[in-house]
C-alpha positions in Angstrom: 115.0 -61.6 -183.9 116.9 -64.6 -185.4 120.4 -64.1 -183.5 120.9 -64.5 -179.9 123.8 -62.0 -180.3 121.7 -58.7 -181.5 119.0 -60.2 -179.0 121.3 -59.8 -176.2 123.0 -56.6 -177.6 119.9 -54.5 -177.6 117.3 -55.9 -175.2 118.7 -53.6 -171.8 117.9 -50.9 -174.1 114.1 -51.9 -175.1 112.0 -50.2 -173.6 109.7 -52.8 -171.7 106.5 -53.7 -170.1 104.3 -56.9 -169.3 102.8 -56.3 -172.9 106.1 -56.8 -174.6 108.5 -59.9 -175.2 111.0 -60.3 -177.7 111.3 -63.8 -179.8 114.2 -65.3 -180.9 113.2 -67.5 -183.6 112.9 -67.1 -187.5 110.6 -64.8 -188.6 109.6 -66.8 -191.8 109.2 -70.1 -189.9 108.5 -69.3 -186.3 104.5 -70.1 -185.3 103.2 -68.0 -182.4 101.5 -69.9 -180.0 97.5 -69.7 -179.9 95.8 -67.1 -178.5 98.9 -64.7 -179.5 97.5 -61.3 -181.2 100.0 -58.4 -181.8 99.8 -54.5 -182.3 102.4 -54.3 -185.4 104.1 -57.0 -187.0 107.1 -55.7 -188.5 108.9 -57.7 -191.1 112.8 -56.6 -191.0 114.0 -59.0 -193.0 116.7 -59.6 -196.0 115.5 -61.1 -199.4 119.1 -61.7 -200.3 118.7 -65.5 -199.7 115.2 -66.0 -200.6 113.7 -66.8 -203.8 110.6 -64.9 -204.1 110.0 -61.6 -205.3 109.6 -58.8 -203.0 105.8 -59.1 -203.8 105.8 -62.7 -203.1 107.3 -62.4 -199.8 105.2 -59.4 -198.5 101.8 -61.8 -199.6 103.2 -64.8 -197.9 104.4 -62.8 -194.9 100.9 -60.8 -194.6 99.2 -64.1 -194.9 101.2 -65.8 -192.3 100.8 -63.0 -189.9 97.1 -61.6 -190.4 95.7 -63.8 -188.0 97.7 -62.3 -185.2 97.4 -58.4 -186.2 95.7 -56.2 -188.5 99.3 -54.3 -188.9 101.7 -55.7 -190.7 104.4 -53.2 -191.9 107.7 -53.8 -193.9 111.3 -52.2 -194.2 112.0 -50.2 -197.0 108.1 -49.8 -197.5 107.8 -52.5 -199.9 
């Protein structure tokens, strides 16, 4: 999640174990650290600012993320 405020706002009601942490960074720039692999990456995130297509951004995003997790998904389906 990129904003402290929806961060704080919805973590009491995640439900949580020693498996799950939420980030606060930028999706598109944040690096996780080595060693990090993931179940799902989900990309919840607004092309409204960005200038790539919607194909664009789901090849850079899958790129970015494969390493971690063999399932990336994205809002809207696209």
């Amino acid at each position: 999640e990129l904003e402290q405020d929806v961060a704080d706002l919805v973590w009491d009601h995640c439900a949580k174990d020693d498996s799950f942490s939420l980030v606060v960074a930028d999706f598109e720039t944040w690096t996780p650290p080595e060693g990090t692999s993931f179940d799902t990456v989900w990309a919840d995130t607004w092309l409204v600012d960005n200038s790539l297509t919607t194909k664009e951004y789901k090849t850079l995003i899958t790129n970015k993320y494969s390493e971690y997790t063999t399932n990336i998904g994205f809002w809207g389906g696209y």
